[in-house]
C-alpha positions in Angstrom: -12.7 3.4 -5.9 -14.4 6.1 -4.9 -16.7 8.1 -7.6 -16.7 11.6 -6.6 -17.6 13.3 -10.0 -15.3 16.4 -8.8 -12.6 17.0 -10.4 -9.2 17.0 -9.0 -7.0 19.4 -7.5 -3.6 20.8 -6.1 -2.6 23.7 -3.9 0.6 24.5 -3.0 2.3 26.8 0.1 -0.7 27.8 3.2 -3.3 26.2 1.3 -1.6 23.3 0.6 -0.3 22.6 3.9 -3.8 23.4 5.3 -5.4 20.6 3.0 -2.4 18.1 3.9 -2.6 18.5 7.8 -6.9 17.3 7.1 -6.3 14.5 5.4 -3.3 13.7 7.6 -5.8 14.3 10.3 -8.4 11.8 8.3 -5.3 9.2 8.0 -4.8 8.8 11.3 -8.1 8.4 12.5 -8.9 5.6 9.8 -5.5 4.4 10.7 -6.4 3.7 14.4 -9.9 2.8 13.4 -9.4 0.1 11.1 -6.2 -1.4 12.9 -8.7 -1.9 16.4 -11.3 -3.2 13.6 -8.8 -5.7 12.1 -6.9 -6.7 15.1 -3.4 -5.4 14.2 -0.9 -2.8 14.8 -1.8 0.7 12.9 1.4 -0.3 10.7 0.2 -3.0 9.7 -2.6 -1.5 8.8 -1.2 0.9 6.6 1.1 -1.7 4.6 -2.7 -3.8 4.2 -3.6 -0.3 3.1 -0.8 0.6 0.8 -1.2 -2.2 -1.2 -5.4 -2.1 -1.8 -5.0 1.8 -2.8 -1.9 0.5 -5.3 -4.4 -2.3 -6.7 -7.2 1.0 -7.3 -5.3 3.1 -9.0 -4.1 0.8 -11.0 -7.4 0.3 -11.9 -7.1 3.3 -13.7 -3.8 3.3 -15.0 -1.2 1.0 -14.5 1.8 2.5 -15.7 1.0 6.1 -13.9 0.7 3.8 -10.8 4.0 1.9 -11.2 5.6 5.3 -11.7 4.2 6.7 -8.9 4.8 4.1 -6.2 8.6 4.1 -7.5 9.4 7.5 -7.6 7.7 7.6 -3.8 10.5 4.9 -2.9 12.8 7.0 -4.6 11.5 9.9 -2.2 11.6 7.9 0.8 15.4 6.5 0.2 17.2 7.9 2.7 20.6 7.3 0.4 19.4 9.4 -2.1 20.7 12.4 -2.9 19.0 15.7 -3.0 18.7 15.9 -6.6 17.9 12.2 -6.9 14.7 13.0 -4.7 14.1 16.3 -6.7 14.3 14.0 -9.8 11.6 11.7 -7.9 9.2 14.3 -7.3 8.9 15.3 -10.9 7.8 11.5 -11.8 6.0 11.8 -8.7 4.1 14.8 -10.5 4.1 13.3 -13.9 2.3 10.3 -12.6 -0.4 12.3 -10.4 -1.1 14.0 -13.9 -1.4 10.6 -15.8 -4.1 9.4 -13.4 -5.9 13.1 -12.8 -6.5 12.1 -16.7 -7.1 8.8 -16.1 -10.1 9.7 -13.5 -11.0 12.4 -16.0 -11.2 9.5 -18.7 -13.2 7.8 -16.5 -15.5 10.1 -14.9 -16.6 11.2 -18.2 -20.1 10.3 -19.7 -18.6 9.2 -23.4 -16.1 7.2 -21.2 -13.1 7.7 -24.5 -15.6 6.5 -27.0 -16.1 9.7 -28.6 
């Protein structure tokens, strides 16, 4: 995974929307990119993809991950209701938090041996 050092962030409303429709922007690109690279349709792709970024941020935290990619199914139901979805956003949040701390954790020089 990636090593930044920066610390992590979330903007909601304009600024939100602005940061979204960038990396959307990024997405695509890398989408078409690597499918021409690899041979294969830009879905398939992004399945290939899905599952490498799961496998990295479990990396970090496991548990946050598993919570994460359910709650994003949960989202992505179409048979859910409205407040099943609102339900899934907030363990959607919960594990974004989890592994903001677990990059935190990691990025820092004592590493949680203090």
């Amino acid at each position: 995974m990636a090593d930044p050092r920066k610390g992590t962030r979330h903007q909601d409303g304009t600024a939100g929307d602005a940061v979204r429709a960038i990396i959307h922007a990024h997405l695509i690109e890398c989408t078409g990119m690597g499918a021409r690279a690899v041979g294969c349709t830009g879905a398939s792709f992004v399945t290939m993809g899905i599952g490498i970024w799961a496998a990295e941020l479990a990396e970090l935290d496991g548990q946050a991950t598993a919570i994460l990619l359910r709650a994003l199914a949960d989202i992505m139901d179409p048979k859910n209701t409205p407040a099943a979805k609102a339900a899934a956003e907030s363990r959607r949040q919960y594990a974004v938090q989890l592994l903001h701390q677990a990059v935190d954790l990691a990025m820092n020089k004592a590493e949680g041996r203090a």
